[in-house]
KOLPAKOL-307619 format. One record per residue (C-alpha): residue number from 1; residue in three letters; chain; x negated, y, z. Coordinates in steps of 0.1 Angstrom, whole numbers, plus 5000, padded with zeros to 4 digits. Layout:
REM KOLPAKOL-307619
i NUM&aa ALA&ch A&x X&y Y&z Z
...
END
This chain:
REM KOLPAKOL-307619
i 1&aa UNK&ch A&x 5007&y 6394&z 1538
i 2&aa UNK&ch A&x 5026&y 6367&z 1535
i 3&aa UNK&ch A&x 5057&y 6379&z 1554
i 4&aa UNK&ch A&x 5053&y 6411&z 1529
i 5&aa UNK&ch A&x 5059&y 6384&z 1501
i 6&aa UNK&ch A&x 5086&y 6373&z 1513
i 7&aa UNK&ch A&x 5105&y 6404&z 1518
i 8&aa UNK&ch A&x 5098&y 6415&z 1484
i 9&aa UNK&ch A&x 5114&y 6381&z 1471
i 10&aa UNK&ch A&x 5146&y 6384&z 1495
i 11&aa UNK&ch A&x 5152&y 6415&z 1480
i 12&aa UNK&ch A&x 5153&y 6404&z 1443
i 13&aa UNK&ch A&x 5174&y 6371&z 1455
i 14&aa UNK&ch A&x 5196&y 6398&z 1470
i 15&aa UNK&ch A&x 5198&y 6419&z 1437
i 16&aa UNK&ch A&x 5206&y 6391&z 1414
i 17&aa UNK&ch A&x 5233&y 6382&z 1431
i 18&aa UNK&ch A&x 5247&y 6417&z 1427
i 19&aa UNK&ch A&x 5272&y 6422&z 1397
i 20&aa UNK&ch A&x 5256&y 6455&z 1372
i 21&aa UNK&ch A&x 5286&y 6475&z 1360
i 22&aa UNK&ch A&x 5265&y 6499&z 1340
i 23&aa UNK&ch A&x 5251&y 6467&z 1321
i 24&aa UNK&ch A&x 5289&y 6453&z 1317
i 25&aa UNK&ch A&x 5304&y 6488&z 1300
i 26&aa UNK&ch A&x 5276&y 6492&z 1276
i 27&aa UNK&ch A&x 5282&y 6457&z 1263
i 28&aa UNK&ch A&x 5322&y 6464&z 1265
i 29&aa UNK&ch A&x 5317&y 6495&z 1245
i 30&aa UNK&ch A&x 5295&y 6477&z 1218
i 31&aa UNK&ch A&x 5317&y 6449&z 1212
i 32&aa UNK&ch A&x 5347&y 6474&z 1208
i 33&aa UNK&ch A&x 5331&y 6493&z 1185
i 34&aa UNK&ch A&x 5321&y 6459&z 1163
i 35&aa UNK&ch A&x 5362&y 6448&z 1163
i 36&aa UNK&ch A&x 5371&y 6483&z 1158
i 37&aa UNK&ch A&x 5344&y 6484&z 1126
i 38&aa UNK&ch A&x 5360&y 6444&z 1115
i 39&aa UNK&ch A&x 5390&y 6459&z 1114
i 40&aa UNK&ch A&x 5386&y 6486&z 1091
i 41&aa UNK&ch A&x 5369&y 6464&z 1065
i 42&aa UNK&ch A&x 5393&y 6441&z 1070
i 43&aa UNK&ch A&x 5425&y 6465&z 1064
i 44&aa UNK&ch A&x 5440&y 6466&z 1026
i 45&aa UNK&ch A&x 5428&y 6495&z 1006
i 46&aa UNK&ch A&x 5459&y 6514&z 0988
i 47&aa UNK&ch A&x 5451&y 6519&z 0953
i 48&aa UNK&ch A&x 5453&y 6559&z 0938
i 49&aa UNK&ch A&x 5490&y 6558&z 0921
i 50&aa UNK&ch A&x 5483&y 6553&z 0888
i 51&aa UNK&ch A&x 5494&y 6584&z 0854
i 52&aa UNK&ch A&x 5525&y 6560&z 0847
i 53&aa UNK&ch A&x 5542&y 6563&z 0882
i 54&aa UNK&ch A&x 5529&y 6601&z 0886
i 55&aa UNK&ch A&x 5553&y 6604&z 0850
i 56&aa UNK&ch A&x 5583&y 6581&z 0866
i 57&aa UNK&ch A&x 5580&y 6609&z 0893
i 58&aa UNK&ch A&x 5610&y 6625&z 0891
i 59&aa UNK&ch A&x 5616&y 6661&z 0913
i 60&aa UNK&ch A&x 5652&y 6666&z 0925
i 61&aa UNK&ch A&x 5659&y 6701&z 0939
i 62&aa UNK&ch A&x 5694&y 6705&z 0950
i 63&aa UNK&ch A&x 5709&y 6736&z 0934
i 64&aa UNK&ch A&x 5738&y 6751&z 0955
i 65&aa UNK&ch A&x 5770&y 6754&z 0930
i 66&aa UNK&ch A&x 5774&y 6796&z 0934
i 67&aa UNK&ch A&x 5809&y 6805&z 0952
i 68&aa UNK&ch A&x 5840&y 6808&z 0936
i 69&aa UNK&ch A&x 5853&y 6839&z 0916
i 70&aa UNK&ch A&x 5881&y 6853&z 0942
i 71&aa UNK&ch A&x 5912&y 6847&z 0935
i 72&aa UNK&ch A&x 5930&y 6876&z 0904
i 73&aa UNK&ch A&x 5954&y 6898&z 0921
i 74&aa UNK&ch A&x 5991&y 6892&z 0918
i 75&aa UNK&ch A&x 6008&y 6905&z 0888
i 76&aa UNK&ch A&x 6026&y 6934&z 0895
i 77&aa UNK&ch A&x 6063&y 6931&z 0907
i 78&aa UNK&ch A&x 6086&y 6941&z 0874
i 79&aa UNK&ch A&x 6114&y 6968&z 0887
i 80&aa UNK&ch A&x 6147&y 6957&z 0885
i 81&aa UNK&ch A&x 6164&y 6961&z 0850
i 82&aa UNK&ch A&x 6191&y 6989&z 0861
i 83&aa UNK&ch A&x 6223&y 6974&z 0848
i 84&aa UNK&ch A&x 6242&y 7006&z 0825
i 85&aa UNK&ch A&x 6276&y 7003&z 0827
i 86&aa UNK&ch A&x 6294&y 7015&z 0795
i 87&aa UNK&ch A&x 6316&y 7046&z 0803
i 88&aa UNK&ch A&x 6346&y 7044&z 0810
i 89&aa UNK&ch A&x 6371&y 7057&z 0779
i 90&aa UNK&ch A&x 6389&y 7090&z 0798
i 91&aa UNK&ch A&x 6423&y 7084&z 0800
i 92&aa UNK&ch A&x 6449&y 7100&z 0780
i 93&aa UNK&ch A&x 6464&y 7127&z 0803
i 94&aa UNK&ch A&x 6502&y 7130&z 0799
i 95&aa UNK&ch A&x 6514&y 7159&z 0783
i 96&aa UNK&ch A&x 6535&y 7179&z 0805
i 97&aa UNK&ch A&x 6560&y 7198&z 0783
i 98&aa UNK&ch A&x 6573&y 7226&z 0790
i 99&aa UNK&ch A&x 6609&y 7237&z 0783
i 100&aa UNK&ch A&x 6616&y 7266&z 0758
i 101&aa UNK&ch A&x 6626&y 7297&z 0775
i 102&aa UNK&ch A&x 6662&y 7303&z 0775
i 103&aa UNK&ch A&x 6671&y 7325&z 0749
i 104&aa UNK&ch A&x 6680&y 7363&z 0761
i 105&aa UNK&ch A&x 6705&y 7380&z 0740
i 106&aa UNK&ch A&x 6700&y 7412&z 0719
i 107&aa UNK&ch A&x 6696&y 7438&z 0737
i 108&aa UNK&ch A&x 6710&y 7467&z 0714
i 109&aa UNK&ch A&x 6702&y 7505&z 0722
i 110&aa UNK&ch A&x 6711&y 7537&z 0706
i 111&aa UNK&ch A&x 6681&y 7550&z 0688
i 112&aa UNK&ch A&x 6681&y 7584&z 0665
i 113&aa UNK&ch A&x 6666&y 7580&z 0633
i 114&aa UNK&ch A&x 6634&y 7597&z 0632
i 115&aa UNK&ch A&x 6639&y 7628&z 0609
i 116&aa UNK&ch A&x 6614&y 7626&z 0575
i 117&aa UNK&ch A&x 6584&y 7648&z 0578
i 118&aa UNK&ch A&x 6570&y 7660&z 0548
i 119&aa UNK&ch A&x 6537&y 7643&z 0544
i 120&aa UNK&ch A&x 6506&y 7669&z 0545
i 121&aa UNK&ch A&x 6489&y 7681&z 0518
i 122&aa UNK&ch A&x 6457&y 7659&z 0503
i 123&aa UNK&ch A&x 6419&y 7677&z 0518
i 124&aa UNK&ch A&x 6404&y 7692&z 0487
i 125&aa UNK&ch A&x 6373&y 7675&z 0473
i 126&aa UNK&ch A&x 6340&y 7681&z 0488
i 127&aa UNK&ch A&x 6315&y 7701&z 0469
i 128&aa UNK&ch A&x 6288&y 7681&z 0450
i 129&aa UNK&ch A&x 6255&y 7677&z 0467
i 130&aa UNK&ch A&x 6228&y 7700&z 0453
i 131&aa UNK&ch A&x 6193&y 7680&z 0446
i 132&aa UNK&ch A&x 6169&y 7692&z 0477
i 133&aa UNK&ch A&x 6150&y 7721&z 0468
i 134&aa UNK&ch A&x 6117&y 7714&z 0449
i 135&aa UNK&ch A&x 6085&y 7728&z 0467
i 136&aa UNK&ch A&x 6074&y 7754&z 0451
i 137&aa UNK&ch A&x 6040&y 7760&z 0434
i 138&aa UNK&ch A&x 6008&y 7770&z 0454
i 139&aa UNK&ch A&x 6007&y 7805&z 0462
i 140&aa UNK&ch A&x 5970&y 7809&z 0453
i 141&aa UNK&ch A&x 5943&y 7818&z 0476
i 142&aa UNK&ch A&x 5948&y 7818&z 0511
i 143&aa UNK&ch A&x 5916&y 7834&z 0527
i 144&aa UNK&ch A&x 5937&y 7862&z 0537
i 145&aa UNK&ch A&x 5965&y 7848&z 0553
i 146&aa UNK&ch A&x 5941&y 7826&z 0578
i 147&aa UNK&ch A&x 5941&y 7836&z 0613
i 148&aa UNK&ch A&x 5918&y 7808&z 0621
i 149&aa UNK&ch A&x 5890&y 7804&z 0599
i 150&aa UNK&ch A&x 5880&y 7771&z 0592
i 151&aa UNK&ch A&x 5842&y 7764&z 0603
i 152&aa UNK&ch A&x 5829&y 7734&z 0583
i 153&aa UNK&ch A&x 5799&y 7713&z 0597
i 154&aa UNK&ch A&x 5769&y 7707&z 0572
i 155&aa UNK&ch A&x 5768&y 7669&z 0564
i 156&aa UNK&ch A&x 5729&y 7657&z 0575
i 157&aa UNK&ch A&x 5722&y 7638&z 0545
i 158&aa UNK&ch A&x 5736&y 7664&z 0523
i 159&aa UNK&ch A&x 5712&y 7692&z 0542
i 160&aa UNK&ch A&x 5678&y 7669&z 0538
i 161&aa UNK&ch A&x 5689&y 7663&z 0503
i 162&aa UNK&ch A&x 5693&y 7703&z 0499
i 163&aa UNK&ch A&x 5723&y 7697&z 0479
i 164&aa UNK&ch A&x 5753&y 7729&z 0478
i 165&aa UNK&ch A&x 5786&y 7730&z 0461
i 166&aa UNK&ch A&x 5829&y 7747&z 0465
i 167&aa UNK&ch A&x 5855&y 7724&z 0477
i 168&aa UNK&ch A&x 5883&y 7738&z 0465
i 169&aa UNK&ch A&x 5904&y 7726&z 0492
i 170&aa UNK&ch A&x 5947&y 7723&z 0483
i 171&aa UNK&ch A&x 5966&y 7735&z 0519
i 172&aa UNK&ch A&x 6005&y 7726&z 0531
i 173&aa UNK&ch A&x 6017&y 7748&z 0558
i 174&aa UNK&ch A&x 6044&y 7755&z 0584
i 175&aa UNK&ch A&x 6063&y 7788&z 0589
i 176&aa UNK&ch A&x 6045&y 7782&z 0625
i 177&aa UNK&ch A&x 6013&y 7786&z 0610
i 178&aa UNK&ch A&x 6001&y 7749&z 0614
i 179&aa UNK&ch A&x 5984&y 7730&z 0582
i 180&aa UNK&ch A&x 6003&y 7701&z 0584
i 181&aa UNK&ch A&x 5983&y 7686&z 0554
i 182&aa UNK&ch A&x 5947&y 7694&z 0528
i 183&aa UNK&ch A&x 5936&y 7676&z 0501
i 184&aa UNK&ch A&x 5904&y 7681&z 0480
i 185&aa UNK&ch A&x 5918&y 7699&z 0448
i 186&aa UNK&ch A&x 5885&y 7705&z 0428
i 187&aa UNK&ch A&x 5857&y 7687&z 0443
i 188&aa UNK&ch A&x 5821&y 7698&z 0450
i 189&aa UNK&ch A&x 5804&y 7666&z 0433
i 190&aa UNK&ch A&x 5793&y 7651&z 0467
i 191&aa UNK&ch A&x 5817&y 7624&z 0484
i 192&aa UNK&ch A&x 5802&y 7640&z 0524
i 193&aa UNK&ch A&x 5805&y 7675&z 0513
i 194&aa UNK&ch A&x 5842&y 7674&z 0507
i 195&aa UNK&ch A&x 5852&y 7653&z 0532
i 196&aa UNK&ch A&x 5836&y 7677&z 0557
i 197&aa UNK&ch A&x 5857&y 7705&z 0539
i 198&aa UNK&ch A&x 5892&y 7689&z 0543
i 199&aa UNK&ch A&x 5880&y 7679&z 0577
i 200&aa UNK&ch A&x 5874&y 7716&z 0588
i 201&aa UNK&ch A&x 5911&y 7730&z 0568
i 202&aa UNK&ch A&x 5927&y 7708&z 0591
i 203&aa UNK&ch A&x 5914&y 7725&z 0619
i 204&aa UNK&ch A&x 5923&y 7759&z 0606
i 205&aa UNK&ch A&x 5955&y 7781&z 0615
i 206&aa UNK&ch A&x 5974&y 7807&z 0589
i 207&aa UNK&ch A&x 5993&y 7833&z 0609
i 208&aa UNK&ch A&x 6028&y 7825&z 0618
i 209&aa UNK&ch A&x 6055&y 7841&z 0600
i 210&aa UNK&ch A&x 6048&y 7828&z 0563
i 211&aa UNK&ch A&x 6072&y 7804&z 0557
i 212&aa UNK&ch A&x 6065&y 7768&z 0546
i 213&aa UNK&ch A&x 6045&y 7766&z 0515
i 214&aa UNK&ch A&x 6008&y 7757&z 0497
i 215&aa UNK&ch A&x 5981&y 7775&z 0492
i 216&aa UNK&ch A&x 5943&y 7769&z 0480
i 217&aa UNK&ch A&x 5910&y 7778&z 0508
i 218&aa UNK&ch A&x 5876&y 7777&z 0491
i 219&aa UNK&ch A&x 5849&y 7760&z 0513
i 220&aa UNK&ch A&x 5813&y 7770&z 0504
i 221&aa UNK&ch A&x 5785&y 7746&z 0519
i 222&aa UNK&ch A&x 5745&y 7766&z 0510
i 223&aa UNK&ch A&x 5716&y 7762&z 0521
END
């Protein structure tokens, strides 16, 4: 037992002497904290700026200056001025003048007179113009002379309205036989029924051989 006590106290001795790392960082650690902590209290707090200097704040921005306008083109080149030249005045030609033609002489010739002739006798007067014929009168009723009959239409309006009437119709024709003109002489009362009548006279043909004259047609329009 007592060589067990012994041991046991060697050991510890043994121990002690030892350095403990473990124990040395813990304490390192704490002691760096506490200056680390000193420190902080210890550092100057900066005040909050105050309204004044937030006013005395003054914001520059920089503002590029915008490019320059280009340059204006170059006036345009003026032409020349094109010097006129007054004309020259034409210069006076000299007259060339010619000499008079040498002067022939006379040349005489035999000639025989020329005998008188009796001068002829003056034209007689011409006749007086006669006045041109007159026409003469209508020869009355030509119904009888008309180898083409004329064939007059009914005018519409004139029909519905149920209205009649005799165009006296006056004729100028050709020894040929053509009407070469017919106007309304005695009308029927209706403006359509005797323009339908001179309308159809026209249109008629007397028989050739007549001579030129006038003449009356009667053109009956009923219903």
């Amino acid at each position: 037992m007592t060589e067990t006590t012994a041991r046991y106290e060697y050991q510890e001795d043994d121990r002690d002497e030892g350095l403990n790392w473990a124990r040395i960082a813990g304490i390192s650690a704490a002691i760096a904290v506490h200056v680390a902590a000193l420190m902080l209290l210890m550092a100057p707090v900066s005040p909050p700026p105050s309204a004044d200097e937030q006013a005395d704040r003054v914001d520059v921005q920089f503002i590029e200056p915008p490019p320059p306008p280009p340059p204006p083109p170059p006036p345009p080149k003026e032409p020349p001025k094109q010097i006129k030249l007054a004309p020259t005045p034409p210069q006076p030609q000299p007259k060339t003048v010619t000499p008079p033609p040498p002067e022939q002489p006379p040349i005489i010739t035999d000639t025989p007179r020329a005998v008188d002739v009796p001068a002829p006798p003056p034209a007689p007067p011409a006749p007086p113009t006669q006045p041109p014929a007159r026409p003469s009168p209508p020869s009355g009723d030509l119904s009888a002379s008309m180898c083409t009959r004329p064939s007059p239409e009914y005018p519409r309006e004139a029909m519905r309205a149920g209205i009649t009437g005799t165009v006296k119709v006056l004729v100028q024709y050709a020894n040929s036989g053509a009407i070469t003109g017919a106007s309304v002489a005695k009308g029927s009362g209706n403006r359509d029924l005797d323009r339908a009548a001179t309308t159809a006279v026209k249109r008629a043909r007397l028989c050739p051989g007549s001579g030129d004259g006038s003449g009356y047609i009667d053109i009956n329009f009923t219903l």
